[in-house]
N, C-alpha and C positions, 0 to 999 in steps of 0.2 A: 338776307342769309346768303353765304356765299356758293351755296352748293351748286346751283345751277351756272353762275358765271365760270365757278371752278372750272369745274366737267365741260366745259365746253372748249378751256385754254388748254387743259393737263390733259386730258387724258387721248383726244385728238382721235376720237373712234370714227373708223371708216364711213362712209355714209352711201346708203344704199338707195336710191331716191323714188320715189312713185310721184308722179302727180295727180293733184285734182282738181281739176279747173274752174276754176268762173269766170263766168262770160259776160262781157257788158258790151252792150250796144253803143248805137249813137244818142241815147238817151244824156240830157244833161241833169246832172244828178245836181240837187240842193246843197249847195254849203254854204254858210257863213256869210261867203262873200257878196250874198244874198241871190232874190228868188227871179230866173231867166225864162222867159218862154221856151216851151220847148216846140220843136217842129215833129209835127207825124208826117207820116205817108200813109196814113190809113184813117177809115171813118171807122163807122155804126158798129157791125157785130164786131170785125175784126178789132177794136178798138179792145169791147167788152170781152174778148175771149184772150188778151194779152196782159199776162201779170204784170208788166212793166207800166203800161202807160193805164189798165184800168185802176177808174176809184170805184168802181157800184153808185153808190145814191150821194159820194160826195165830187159830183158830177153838177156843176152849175147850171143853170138855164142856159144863160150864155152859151156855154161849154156844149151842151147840150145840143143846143141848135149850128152850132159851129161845125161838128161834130155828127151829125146826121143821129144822134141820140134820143130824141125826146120823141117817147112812146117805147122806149127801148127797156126804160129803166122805171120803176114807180116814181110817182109825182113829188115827194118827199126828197128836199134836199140837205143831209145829214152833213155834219161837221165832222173831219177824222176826231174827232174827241170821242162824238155819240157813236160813230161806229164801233171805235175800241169799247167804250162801256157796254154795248150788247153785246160785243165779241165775249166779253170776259161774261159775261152772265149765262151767253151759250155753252161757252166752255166748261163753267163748274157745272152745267146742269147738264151737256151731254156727254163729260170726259166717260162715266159711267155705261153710257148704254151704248157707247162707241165700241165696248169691249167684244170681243169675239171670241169671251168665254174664261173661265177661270184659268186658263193657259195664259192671258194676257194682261200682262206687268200694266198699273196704271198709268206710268211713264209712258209708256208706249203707245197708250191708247189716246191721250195727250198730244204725243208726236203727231198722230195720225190725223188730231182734227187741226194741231197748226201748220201741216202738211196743208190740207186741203186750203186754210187759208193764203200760202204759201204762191199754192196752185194759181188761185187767181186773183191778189192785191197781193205786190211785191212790198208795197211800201206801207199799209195797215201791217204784213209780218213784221216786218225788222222794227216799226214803231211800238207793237204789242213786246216785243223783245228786250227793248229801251228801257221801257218803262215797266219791265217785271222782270228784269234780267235776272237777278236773284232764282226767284220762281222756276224758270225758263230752259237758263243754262244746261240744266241737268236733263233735260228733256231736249233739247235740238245739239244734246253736243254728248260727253261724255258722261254717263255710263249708258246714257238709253240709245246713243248714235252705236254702242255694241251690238245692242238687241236688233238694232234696224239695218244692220250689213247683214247680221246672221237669218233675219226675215227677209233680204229684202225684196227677191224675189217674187212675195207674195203682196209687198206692199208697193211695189212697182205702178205708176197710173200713169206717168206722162215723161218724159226725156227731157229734162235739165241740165241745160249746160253740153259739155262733151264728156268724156268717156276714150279712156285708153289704157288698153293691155299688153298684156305683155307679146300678145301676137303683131301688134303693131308696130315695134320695134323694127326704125329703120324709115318709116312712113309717118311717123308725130308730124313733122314739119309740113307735106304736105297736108294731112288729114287739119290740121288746123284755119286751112284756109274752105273749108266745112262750112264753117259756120258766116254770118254776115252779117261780122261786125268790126268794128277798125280797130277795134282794143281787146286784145287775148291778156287774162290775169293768169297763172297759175301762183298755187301753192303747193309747194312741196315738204315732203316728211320721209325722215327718216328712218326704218324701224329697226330694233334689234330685238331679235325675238332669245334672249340669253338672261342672266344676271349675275351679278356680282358684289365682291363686297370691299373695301377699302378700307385702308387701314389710315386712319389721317391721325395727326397729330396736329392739335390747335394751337399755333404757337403767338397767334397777335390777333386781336378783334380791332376792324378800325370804327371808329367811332363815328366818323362820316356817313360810312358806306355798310358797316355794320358787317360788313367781308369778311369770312374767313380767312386767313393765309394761310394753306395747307399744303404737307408733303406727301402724295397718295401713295398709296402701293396696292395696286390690285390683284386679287386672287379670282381666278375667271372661273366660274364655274356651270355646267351647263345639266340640264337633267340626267345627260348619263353619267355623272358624276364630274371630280376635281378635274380639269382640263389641263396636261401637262404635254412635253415635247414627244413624251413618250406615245400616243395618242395615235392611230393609223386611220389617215385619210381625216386630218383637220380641214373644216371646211376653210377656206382663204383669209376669210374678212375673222376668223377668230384665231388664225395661226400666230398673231401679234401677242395675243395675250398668251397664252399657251404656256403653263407656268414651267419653269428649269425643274427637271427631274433630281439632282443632286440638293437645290437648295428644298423639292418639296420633303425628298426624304431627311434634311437635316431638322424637318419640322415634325417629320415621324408620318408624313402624306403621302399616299402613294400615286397613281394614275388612279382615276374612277372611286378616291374614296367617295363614302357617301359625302351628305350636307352637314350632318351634324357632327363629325368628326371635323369635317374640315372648320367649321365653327368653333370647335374646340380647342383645336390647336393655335388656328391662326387667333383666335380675340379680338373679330374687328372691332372698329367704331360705327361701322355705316354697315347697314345690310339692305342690298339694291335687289330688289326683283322685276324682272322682268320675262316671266317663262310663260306667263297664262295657265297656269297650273295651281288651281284654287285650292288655298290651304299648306303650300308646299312649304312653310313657315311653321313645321308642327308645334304641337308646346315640347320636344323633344331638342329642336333647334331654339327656342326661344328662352328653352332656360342656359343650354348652352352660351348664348348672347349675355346673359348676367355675369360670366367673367371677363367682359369687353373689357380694356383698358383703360378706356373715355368714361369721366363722368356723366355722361348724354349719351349715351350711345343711339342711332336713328335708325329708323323701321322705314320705309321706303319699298311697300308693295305695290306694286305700280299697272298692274295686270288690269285691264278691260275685258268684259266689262266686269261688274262686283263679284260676280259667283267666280269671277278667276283670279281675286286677292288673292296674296300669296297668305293674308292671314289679314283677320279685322281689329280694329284698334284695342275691343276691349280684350283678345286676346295677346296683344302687344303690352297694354298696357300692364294687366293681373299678372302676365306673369312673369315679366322685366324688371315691370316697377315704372312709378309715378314721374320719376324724372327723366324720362327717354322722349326724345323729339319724332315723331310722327308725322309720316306724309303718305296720300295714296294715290292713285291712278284714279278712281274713282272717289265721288263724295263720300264720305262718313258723317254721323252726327257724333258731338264732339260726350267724350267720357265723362260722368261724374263721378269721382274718384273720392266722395266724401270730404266731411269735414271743411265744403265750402272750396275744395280744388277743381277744377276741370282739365281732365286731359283732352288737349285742343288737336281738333284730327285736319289736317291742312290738304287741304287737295293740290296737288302739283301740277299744276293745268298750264298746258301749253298757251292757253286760250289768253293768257296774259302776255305774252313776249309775241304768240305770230300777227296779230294784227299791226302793233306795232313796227315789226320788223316788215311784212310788207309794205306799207303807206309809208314807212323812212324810206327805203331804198325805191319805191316810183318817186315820190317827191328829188328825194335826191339826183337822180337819173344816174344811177349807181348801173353798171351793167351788171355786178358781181354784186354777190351777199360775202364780205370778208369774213373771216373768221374775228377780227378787231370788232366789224358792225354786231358781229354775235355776241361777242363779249360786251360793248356796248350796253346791247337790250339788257344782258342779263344783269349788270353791274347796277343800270339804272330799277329793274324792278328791285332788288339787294333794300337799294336806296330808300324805297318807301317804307322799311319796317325799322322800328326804332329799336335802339338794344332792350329795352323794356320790354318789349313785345314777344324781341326772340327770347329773353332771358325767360319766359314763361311757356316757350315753347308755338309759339306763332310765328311762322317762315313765310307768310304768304298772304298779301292783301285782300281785303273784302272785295267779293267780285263785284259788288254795286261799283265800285270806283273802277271800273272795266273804262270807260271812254277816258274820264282823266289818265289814266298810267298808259293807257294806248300812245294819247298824247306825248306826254315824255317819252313814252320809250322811241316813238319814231322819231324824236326830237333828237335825243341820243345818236341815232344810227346817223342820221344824216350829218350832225358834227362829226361824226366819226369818217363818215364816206367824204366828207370836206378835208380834214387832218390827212387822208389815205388816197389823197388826189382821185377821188373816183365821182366825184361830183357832178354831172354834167347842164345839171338841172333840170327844171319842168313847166315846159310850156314853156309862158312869160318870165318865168324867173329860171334867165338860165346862171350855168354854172359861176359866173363872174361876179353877177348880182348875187347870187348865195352865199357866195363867199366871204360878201361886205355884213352881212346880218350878225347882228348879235345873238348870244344865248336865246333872251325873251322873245326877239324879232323871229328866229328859229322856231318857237313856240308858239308863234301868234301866223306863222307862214303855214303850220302843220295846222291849227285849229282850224283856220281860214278855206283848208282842203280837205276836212271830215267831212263826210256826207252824213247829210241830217235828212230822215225819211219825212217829208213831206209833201205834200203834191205840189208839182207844180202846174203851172198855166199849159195848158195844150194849144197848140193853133196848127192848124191842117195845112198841108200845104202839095198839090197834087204835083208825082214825081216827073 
């Protein structure tokens, strides 16, 4: 679907940046290209009190005694297989008694005890993750990573990673030399705390890429109503959109009308929320939306976590109607709409394009994330849904296929960062040698450097 590559070419919205960092060590992480000793600087507890380099009982003899270990740990040396099966058998039997009270979401309570495992085996978490990603997702990410900012104060135990506010502004670059490790990762996100609606006209579907090719016009709308020039004291980053006072009264709008007027008048195609205002999609604006001009018209509440949908699918669906395409900020389970149809509720999850788009651009040794590498990621996730799919209203791949489409998409960006001379390479393959790679060879360079959680070999080695 083309919505996300669109919006990322057309509409060129200012970008407001926060980061939040992950930190990697000098640890040699597993991939592909198979399994390396790794060197410590540390034995016995310290060893055991470090999520990175501990396993618990999947800790060899060898290892053991290498390691100033044995008497440290019970005498049972478990398999990362048998540790994930007791993890998962602890997990369904104590997600419940984890709770701290009918105030507390089971998601949450969930997060808490894969938190803890989190805390201390880095690589039993991300393996337990792999392999129930499905399950998971919605607990270590979006909608329950909502509920754990707005707690999180109280579920606070131990300081990961770094941390940077708005107070430190001016001092990031030293404050990053903090930490003691020779590899700083950030990721960054953009937020717009607004929404809006668009008015597209579908004039070609490509059959390749399954793309829209649309001409947008947007109508910016913001809680205190229509956002026009007329407006005192526009904040900066929304003065672009800020709609012409002549053309909104030639549509009979004025400054600050409500939502539903402006729905009325204007007949989008696409209704984008992004306000955090649960519900703000009344059925008063939703039946307004039934005179859209698109045979599809799209629901797009985007709002974190759930109680801030701007409305939920079955009220999208009952009262639009069956043929309208649906996407949310948060999971939905999908509508049964009788007679054997289902309205399919897509989650629009970041969580598919940023992995991807960070491992292209380290592999690449890209200094910049382009706007072309953005396009890229997005054109390539487009790719994986077949006109079949969308023509039933599915914009958005099964998260189970999360490692494959990560794959291509970093595959994407780093052709992309090669065409955009911004390549420089990585490591051993610097920019000259990446350059000579094929498509596949591109595809078999990026799998080669996925990290796979599994232990590896320890060996001590004193500083």
């Amino acid at each position: 679907m083309s919505l996300s590559s669109i919006l990322l070419k057309r509409l060129q919205l200012p970008r407001r940046i926060i980061a939040a960092v992950n930190v990697y060590g000098t640890r040699s992480f597993t991939t592909t290209e198979g399994h390396r000793p790794t060197i410590v600087h540390k034995r016995s507890l310290d060893i055991l009190h470090d999520p990175w380099f501990n396993k618990g009982t999947a800790f060899s003899m060898t290892e053991r005694d290498r390691l100033d270990l044995r008497g440290l740990l019970p005498p049972n040396v478990m398999s990362s297989e048998q540790q994930i099966e007791r993890f998962m058998a602890d997990l369904k039997r104590l997600q419940l008694s984890a709770r701290d009270g009918p105030s507390d979401p089971n998601n949450l309570a969930k997060w808490r005890i894969l938190n803890r495992l989190h805390d201390r085996n880095e690589t039993m978490y991300y393996k337990v993750l792999i392999d129930n990603i499905e399950e998971y997702a919605p607990v270590v990410y979006t909608p329950t990573v909502g509920l754990v900012c707005q707690n999180y104060s109280g579920l606070f135990r131990r300081p990961r990673g770094m941390y940077f506010s708005v107070e430190d502004r001016g001092e990031m670059m030293s404050m990053v030399y903090n930490w003691p490790a020779d590899q700083v990762c950030s990721t960054c996100k953009g937020p717009y705390f607004c929404w809006c609606f668009m008015d597209i006209m579908f004039s070609n579907m490509s059959s390749s890429y399954n793309i829209f090719r649309v001409t947008c016009r947007i109508t910016f709308y913001v809680i205190q109503g229509l956002l026009t020039e007329a407006r005192d004291n526009i904040d900066p980053d929304a003065r672009p959109f800020a709609r012409n006072v002549k053309e909104s009264e030639r549509q009979g709008l004025r400054e600050g009308a409500k939502l539903v007027e402006v729905v009325q008048q204007v007949k989008p195609d696409v209704l984008l929320g992004l306000s955090a205002v649960g519900g703000l999609f009344s059925k008063e604006v939703l039946e307004a939306l039934k005179s859209s001009t698109s045979t599809r018209p799209a629901i797009f509440p985007m709002s974190n976590p759930t109680k801030n949908a701007e409305c939920t699918p079955e009220e999208a669906f009952s009262i639009v109607g069956d043929n309208i395409i649906f996407g949310s900020g948060s999971p939905f389970a999908n509508v049964d709409l009788g007679n054997g149809h289902i309205g399919h509720c897509n989650q629009a999850n970041n969580m598919f394009l940023f992995p991807g788009i960070g491992l292209g651009t380290l592999l690449s040794g890209s200094r910049i994330v382009s706007d072309g590498m953005l396009q890229a990621a997005a054109e390539c996730l487009a790719s994986y849904m077949t006109e079949e799919e969308v023509l039933k209203g599915i914009i958005y791949p099964s998260i189970s296929r999360i490692r494959d489409i990560t794959k291509e998409v970093a595959a994407s960006v780093i052709k992309e960062a090669i065409e955009e001379d911004l390549a420089e390479g990585y490591r051993e393959m610097d920019g000259r040698e990446l350059r000579k790679l094929n498509e596949e060879e591109i595809k078999n360079f990026v799998m080669n450097n996925m990290w796979i959680p599994e232990y590896p070999t320890l060996v001590y080695k004193k500083d």
